[in-house]
C-alpha positions in Angstrom: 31.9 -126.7 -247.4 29.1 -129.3 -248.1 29.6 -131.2 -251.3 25.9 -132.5 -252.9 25.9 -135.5 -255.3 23.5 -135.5 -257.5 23.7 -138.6 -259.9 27.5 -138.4 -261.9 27.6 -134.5 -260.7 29.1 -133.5 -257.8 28.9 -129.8 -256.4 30.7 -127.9 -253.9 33.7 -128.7 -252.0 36.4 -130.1 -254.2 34.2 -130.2 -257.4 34.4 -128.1 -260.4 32.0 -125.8 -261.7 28.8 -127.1 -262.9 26.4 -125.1 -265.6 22.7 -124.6 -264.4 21.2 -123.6 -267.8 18.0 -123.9 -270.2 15.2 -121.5 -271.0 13.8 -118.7 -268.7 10.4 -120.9 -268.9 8.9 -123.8 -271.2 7.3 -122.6 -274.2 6.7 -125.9 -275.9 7.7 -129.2 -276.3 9.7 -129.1 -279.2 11.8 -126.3 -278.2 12.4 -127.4 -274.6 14.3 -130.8 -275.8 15.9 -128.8 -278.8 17.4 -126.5 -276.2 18.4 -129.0 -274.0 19.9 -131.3 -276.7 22.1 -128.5 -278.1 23.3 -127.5 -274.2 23.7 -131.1 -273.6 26.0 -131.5 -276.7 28.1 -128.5 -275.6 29.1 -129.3 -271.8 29.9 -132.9 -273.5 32.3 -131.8 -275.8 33.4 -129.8 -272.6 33.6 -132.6 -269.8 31.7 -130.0 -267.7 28.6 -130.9 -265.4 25.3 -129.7 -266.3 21.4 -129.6 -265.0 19.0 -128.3 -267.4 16.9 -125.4 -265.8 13.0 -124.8 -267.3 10.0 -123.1 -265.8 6.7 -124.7 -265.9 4.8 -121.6 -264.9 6.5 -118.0 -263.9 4.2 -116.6 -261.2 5.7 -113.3 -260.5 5.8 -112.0 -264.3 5.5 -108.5 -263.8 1.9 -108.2 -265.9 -1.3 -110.4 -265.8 -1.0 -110.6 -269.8 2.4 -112.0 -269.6 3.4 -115.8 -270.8 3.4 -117.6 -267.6 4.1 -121.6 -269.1 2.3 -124.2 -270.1 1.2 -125.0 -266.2 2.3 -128.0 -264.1 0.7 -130.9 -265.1 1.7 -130.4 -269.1 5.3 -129.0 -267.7 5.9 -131.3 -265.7 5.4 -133.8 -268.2 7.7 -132.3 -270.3 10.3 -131.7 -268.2 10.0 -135.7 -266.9 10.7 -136.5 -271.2 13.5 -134.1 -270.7 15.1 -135.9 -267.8 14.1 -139.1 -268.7 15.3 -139.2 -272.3 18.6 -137.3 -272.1 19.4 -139.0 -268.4 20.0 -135.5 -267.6 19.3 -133.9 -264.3 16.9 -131.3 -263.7 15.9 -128.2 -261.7 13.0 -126.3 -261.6 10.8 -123.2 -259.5 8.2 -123.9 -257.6 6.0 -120.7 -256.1 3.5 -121.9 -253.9 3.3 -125.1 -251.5 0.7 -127.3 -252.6 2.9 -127.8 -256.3 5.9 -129.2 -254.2 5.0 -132.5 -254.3 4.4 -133.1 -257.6 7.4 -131.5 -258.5 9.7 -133.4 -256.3 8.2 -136.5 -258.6 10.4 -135.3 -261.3 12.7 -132.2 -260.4 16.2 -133.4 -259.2 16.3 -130.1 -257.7 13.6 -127.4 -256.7 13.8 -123.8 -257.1 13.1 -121.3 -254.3 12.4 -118.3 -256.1 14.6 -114.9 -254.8 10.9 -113.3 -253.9 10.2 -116.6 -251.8 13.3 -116.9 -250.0 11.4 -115.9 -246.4 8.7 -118.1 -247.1 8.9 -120.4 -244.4 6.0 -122.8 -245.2 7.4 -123.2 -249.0 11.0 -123.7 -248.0 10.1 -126.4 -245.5 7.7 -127.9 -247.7 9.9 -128.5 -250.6 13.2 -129.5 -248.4 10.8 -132.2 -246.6 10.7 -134.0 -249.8 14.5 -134.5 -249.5 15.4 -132.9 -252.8 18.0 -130.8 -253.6 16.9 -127.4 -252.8 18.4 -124.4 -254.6 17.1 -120.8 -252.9 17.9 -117.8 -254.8 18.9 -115.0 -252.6 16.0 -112.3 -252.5 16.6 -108.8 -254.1 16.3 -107.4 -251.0 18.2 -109.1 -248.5 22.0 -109.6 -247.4 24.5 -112.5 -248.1 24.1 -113.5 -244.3 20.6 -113.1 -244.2 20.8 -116.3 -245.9 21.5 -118.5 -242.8 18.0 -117.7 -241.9 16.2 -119.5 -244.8 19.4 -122.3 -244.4 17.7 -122.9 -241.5 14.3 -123.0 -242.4 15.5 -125.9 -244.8 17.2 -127.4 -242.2 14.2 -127.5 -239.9 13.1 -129.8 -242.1 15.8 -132.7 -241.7 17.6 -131.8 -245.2 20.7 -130.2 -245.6 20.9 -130.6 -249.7 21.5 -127.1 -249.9 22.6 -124.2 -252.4 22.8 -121.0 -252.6 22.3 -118.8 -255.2 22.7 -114.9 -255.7 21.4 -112.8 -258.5 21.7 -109.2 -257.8 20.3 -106.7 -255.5 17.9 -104.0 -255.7 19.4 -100.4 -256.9 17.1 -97.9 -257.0 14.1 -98.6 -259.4 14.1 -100.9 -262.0 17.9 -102.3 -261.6 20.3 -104.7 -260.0 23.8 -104.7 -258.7 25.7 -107.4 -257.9 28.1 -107.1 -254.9 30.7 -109.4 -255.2 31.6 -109.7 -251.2 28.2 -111.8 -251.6 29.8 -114.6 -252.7 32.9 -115.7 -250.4 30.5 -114.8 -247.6 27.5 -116.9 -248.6 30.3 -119.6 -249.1 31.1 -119.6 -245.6 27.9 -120.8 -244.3 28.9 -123.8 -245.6 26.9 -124.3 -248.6 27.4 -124.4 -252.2 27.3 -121.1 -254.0 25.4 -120.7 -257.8 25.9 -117.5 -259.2 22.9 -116.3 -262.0 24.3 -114.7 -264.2 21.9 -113.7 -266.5 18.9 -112.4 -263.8 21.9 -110.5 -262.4 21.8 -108.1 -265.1 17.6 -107.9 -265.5 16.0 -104.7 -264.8 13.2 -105.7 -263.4 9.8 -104.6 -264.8 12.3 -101.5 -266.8 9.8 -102.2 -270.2 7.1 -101.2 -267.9 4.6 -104.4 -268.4 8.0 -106.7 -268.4 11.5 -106.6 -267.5 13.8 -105.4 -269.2 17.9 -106.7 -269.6 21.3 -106.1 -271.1 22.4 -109.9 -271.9 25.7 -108.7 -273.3 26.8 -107.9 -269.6 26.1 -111.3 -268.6 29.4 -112.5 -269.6 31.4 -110.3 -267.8 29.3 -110.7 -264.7 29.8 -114.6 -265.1 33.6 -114.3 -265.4 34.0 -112.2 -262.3 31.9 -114.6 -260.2 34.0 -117.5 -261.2 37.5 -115.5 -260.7 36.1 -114.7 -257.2 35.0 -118.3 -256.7 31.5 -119.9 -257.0 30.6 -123.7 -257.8 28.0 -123.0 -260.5 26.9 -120.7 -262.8 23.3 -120.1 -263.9 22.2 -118.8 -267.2 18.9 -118.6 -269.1 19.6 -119.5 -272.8 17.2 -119.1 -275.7 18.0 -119.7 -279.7 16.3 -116.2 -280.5 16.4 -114.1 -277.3 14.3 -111.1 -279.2 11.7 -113.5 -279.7 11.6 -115.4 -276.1 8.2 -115.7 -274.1 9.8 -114.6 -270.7 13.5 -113.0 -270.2 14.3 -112.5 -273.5 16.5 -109.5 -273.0 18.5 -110.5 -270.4 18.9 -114.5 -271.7 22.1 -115.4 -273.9 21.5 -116.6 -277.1 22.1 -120.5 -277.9 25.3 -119.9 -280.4 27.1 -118.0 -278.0 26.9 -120.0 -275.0 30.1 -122.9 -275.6 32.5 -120.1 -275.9 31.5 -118.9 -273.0 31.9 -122.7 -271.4 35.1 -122.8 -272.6 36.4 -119.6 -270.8 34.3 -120.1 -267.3 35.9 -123.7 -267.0 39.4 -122.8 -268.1 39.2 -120.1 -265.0 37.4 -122.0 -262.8 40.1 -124.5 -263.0 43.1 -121.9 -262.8 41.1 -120.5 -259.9 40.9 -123.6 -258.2 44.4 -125.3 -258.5 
């Protein structure tokens, strides 16, 4: 398996897990470094590797009233202070082409959303820039479907490559995560992320929003890393009831460094 540096981090082969987490989507200044401070206190207490995750728009909320960001000049701004203040990397989503560039200014690594995953011109766009590129696994398709957008990244001379899976569609309004998903992603040769949190969404289940059950995102988390993934991803919020995007399925702040303490101590049982 590829192993990706990315500053002091290292993921994939021969690396131990590393923490992709922050809020589902930037709902001000203040709150964004707050967050990021706090998580950033945690995984170094820890010793464990972390990239702060943030939204600068969401453009696939389920209504047109819903919070999408601040948009991408004022969030990239913010997320540049983030990175550049707390030397921290960072990862973000991008959801259309023409926004790659400017994000590759100040994302360590850029999103491919699970809804994007086929979209050729937006997965060759954003792996031209030579970033990191993280592609969620679509709702919809299989583990080795994933080979196809793999290539599409490739096609563009960049092999800085994850993986990430978050469920798959279960009738209406729910998600299942198969667990085969993971060792068999893993085998393309790729570093695996497993979401832990948008793994238990129900998407659009409030009817204008998505719905979630956050206290299963623990238990989804621990299985993942007792079958064997390189990262975990979770969406974090200091009052999940009152978050702007993915409240219900996002952990709340005060819980999160227990659960640190227990993914790492099996990750590293796992993988001695």
């Amino acid at each position: 398996m590829k192993q990706i540096k990315l500053k002091d981090i290292s993921i994939g082969a021969g690396s131990g897990l590393v923490f992709i987490m922050g809020p589902c989507v930037i709902e001000n200044e203040s709150s964004t470094l707050n967050i990021l401070e706090e998580l950033l206190r945690m995984t170094s207490e820890l010793k464990a590797s972390f990239v702060f995750k943030a939204s600068y728009d969401k453009a696939n909320r389920t209504s047109v009233k819903s919070y999408r960001g601040p948009g991408l000049k004022e969030g990239l701004k913010i997320l540049k202070k983030a990175r550049d203040r707390f030397n921290v990397p960072v990862l973000t989503d991008v959801h259309c082409a023409h926004d790659v560039k400017a994000v590759a200014e100040v994302a360590d690594i850029i999103q491919i959303p699970a809804f994007l995953c086929r979209q050729t011109d937006l997965i060759v766009e954003a792996a031209s820039t030579g970033r990191i590129i993280n592609i969620k696994k679509g709702q919809f398709l299989s583990p080795s479907d994933m080979s196809q957008s793999i290539g599409k990244a490739l096609s563009a001379g960049n092999d800085n490559i994850i993986l990430t899976e978050r469920g798959a569609s279960f009738g209406y309004n729910n998600l299942v995560v198969d667990f085969r998903s993971l060792p068999i992603m893993r085998a393309l040769g790729y570093p695996v992320v497993f979401d832990a949190t948008h793994s238990v969404q129900t998407p659009a289940g409030l009817g204008s929003c998505s719905g979630g059950d956050r206290s299963m995102a623990k238990y989804l988390a621990r299985a993942a890393v007792a079958v064997g993934v390189d990262g975990v991803f979770m969406e974090v919020h200091p009052e999940p009831d009152r978050a702007l995007c993915d409240g219900p399925n996002s952990i709340e702040l005060k819980e999160v460094k227990g659960l640190l303490e227990e993914l790492t101590a099996m990750d590293r049982l796992i993988k001695r």
